[in-house]
Residue frames relative to the residue before (quaternion, step in Angstrom):
aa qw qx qy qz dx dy dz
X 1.0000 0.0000 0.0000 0.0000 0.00 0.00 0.00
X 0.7139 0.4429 -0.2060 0.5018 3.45 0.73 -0.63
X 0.5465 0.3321 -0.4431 0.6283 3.62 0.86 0.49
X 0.6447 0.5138 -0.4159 0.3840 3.79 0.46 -0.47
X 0.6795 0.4082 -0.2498 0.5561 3.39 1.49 -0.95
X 0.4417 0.5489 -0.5049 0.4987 4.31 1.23 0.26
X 0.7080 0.5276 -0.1955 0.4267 3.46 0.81 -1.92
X 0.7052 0.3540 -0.3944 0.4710 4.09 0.97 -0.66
X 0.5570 0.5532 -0.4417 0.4343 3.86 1.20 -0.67
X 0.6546 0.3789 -0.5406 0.3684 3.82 0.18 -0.90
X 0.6736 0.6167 -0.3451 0.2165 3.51 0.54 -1.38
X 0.7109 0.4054 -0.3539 0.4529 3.32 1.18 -0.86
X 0.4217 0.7488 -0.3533 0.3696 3.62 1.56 -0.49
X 0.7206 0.3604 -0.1044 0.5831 3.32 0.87 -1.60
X 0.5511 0.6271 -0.3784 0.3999 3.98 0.65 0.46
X 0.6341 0.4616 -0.0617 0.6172 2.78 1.06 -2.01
X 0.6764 0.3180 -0.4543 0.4848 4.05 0.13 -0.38
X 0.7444 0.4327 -0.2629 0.4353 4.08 0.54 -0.60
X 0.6236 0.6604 -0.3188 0.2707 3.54 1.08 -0.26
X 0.5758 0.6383 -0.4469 0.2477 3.52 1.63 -0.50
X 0.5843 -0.5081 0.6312 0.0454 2.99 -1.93 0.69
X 0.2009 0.8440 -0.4917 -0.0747 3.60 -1.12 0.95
X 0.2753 -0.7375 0.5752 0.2223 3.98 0.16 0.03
X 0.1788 0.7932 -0.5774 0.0740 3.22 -0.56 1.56
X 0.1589 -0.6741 0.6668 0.2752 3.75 -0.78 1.14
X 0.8017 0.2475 -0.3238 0.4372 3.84 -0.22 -0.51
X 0.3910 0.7135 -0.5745 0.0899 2.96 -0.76 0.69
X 0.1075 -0.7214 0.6633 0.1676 4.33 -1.29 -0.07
X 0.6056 -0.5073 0.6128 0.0196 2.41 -2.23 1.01
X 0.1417 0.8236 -0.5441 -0.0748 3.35 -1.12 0.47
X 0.0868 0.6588 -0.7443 -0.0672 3.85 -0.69 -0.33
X 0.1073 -0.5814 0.8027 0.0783 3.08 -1.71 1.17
X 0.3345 -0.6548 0.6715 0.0911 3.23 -1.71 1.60
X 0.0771 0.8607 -0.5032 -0.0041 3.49 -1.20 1.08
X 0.1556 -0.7530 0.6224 0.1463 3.43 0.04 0.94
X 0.0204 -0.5626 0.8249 0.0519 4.01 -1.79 1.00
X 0.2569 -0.3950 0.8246 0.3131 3.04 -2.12 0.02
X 0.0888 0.7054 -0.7029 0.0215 3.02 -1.78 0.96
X 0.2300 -0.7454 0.6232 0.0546 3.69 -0.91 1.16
X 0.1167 -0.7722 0.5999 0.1736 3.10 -1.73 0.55
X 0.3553 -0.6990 0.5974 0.1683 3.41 -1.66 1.10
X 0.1457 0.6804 -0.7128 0.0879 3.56 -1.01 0.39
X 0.3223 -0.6811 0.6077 0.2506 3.91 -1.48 0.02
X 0.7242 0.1607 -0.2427 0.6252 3.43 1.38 0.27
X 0.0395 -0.8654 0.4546 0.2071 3.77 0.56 1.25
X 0.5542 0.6313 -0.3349 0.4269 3.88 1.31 -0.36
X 0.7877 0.1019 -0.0407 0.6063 3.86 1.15 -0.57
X 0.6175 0.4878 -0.5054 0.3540 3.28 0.56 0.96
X 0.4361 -0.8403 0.3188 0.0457 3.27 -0.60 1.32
X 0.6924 0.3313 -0.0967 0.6337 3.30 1.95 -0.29
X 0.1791 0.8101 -0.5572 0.0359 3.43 1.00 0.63
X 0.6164 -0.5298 0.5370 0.2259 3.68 -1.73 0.99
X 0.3354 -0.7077 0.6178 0.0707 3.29 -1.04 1.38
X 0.0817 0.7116 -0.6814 -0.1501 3.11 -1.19 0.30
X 0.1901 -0.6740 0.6869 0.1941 3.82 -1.26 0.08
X 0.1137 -0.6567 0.7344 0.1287 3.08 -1.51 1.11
X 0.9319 0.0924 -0.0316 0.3493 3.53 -0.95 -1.09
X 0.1018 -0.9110 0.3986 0.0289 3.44 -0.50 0.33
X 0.0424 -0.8724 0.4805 0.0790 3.77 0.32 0.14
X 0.0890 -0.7621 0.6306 0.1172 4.14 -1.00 0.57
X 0.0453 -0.7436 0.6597 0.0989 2.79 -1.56 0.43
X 0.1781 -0.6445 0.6778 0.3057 4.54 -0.39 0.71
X 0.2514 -0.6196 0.7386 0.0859 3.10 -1.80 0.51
X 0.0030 0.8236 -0.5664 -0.0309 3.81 -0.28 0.43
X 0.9231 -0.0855 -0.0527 0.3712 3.34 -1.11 0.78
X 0.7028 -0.4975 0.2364 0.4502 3.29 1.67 0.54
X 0.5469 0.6872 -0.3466 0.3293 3.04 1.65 -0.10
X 0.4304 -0.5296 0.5028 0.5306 4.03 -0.82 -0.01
X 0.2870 -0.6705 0.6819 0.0554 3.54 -1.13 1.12
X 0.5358 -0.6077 0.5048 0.2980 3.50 -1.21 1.41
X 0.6875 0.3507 -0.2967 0.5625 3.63 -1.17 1.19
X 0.2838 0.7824 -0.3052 0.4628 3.41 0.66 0.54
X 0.2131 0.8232 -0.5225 0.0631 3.38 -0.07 1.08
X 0.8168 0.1542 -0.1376 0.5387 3.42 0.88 -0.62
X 0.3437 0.7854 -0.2705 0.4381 3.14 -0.36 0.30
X 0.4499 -0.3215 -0.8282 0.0909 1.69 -2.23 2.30
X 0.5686 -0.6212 0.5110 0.1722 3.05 -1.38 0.15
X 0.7155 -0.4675 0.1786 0.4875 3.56 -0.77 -0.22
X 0.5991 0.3870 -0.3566 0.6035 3.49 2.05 -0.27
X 0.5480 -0.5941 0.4472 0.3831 3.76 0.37 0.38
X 0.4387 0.6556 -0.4794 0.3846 3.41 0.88 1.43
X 0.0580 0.8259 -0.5253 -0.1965 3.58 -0.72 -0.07
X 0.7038 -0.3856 0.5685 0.1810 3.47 -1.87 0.87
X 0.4073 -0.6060 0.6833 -0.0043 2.33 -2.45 1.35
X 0.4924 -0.4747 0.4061 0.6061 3.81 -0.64 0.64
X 0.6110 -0.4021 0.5623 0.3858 3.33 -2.13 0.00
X 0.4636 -0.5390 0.6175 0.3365 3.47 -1.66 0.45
X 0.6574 -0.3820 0.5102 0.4021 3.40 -1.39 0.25
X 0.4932 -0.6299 0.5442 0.2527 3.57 -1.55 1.29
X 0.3123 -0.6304 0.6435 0.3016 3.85 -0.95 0.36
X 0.4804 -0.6035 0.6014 0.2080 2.90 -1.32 2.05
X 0.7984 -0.3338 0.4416 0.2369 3.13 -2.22 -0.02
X 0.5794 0.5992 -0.1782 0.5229 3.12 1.60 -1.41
X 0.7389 0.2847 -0.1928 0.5795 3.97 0.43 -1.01
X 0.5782 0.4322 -0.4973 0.4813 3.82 0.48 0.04
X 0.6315 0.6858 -0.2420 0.2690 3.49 0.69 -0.54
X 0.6219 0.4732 -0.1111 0.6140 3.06 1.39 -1.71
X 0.6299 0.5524 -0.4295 0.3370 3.36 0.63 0.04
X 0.3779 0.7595 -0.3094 0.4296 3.76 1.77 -1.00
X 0.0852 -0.7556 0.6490 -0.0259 3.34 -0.54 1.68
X 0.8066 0.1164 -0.1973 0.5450 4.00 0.44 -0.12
X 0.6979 -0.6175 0.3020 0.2012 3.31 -1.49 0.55
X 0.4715 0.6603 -0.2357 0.5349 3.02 2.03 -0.09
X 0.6958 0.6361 -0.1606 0.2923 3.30 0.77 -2.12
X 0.2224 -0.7278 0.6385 0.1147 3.51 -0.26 1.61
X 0.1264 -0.7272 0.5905 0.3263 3.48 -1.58 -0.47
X 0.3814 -0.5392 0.6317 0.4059 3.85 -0.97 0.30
X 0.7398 -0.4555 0.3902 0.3048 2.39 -2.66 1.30
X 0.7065 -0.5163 0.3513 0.3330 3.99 -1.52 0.26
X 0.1736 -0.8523 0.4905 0.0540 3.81 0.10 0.78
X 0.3967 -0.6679 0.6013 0.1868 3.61 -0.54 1.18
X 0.0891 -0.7920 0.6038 0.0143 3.79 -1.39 0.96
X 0.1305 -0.7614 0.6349 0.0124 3.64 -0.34 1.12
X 0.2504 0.7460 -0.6083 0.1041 3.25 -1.05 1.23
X 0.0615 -0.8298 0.5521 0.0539 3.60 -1.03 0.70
X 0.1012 -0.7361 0.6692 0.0004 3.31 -0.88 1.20
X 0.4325 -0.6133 0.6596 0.0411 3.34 -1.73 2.13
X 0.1236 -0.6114 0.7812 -0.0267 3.57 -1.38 1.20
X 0.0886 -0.6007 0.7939 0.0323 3.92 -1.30 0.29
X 0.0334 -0.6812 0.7302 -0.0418 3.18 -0.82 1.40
X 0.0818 -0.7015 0.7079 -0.0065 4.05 -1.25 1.24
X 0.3639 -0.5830 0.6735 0.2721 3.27 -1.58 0.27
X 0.2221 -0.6314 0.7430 -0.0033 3.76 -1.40 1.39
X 0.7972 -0.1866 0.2568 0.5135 3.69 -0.67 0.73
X 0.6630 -0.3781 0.2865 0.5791 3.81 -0.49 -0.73
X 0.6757 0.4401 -0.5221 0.2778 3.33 0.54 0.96
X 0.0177 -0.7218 0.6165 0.3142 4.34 -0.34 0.23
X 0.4468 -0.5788 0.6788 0.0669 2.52 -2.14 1.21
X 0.0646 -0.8741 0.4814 0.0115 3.31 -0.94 0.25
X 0.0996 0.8696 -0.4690 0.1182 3.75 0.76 1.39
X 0.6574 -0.5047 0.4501 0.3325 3.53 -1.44 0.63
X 0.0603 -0.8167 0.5734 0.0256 3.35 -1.11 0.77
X 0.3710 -0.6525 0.5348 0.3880 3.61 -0.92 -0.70
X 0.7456 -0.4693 0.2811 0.3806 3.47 -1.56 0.45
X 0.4736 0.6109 -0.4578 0.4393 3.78 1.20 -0.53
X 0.6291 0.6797 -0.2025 0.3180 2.92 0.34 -1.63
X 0.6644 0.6244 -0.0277 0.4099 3.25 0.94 -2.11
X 0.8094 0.3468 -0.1417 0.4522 3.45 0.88 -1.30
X 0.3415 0.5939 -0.3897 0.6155 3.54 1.99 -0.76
X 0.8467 0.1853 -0.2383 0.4381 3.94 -0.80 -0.89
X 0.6234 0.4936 -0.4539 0.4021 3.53 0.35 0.41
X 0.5833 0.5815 -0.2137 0.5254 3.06 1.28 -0.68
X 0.6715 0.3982 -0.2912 0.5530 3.54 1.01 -1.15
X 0.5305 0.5264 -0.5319 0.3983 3.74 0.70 -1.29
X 0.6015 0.5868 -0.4637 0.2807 3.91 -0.08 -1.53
X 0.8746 0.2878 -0.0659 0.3846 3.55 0.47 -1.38
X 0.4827 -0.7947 0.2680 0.2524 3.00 1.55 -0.20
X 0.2655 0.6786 -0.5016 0.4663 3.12 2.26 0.45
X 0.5058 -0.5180 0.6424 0.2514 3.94 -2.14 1.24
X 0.3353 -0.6571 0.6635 0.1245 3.15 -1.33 0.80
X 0.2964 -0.7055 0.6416 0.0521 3.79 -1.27 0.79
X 0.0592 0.8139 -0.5638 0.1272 3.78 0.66 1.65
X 0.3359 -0.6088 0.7053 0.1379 3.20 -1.26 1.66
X 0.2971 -0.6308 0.6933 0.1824 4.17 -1.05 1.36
X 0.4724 -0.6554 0.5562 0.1948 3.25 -1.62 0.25
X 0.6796 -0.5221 0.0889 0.5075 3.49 -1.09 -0.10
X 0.7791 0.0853 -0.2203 0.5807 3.54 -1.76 1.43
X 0.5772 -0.7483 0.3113 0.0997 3.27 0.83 1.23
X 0.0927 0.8564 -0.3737 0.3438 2.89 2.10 1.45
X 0.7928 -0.0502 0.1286 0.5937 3.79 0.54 -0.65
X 0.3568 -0.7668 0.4147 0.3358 3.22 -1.42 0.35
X 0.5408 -0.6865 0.4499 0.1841 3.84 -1.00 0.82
X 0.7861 -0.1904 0.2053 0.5510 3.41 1.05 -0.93
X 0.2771 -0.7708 0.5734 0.0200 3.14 -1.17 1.47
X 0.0711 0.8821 -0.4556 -0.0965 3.84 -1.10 0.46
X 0.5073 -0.6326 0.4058 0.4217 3.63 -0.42 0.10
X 0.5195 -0.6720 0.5141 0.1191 3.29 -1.04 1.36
């Protein structure tokens, strides 16, 4: 009984720390688009299970409130985002120099799309600014357009936001 009553206290612990509520009229969206090249080294590339990363070029781009951000080549995409030119392919020559053992082969240069969601709100005269997800993203873009406050449930210890609605 007394682990059942440890096991119901964290749970309500971990609720109550993830459960706040905010109302934001000012607030922005973001998603930074990032294309890397990124190669892998291994000495057995068919049965090695941890193969060494390496990153060459990389290229960013902020999106903000859904808008087309200056720089801009491709773009929106299917999530109504858009892209930085590509970085420059790593020659044959710079994949090389990278070869830590005399064995260690590398695979051909692989292109990496990634986008990371920020929700920036105004607190009194401070703005906070916490990782989010693409839901999230498209909800406050959508509100930002019209200028309707958004009602953002924060995750846990108010670490990121979880969900965004129209006021």
């Amino acid at each position: 009984m007394g682990r059942l009553r440890c096991l119901v206290g964290t749970v309500v612990a971990l609720t109550v720390a993830g459960c706040n509520t905010v109302t934001a009229e000012r607030y922005e969206a973001t998603a930074l688009t990032t294309y890397t090249w990124q190669v892998e080294y291994s000495i057995n590339p068919a049965g090695d299970k941890m193969p060494r990363r390496e990153s060459f070029g990389s290229t960013f781009l902020l999106n903000r409130n859904g808008e087309k951000p200056e720089g801009a080549t491709t773009g929106p995409d299917d999530k109504g985002l858009w892209w930085p030119a590509l970085p420059p392919r790593p020659t044959v020559d710079d994949i090389e120099k990278r070869l830590q053992k005399p064995l260690e082969k590398a695979s051909s240069p692989q292109l990496q799309k990634t986008v990371e969601y920020k929700l920036s709100y105004q607190e009194g005269v401070q703005t906070v600014t916490l990782p989010t997800n693409y839901q999230v993203y498209r909800q406050a873009i959508k509100a930002h357009a019209s200028g309707t406050p958004l009602e953002l449930t924060l995750g846990v210890n108010d670490g990121s936001v979880e969900k965004a609605e129209p006021q």
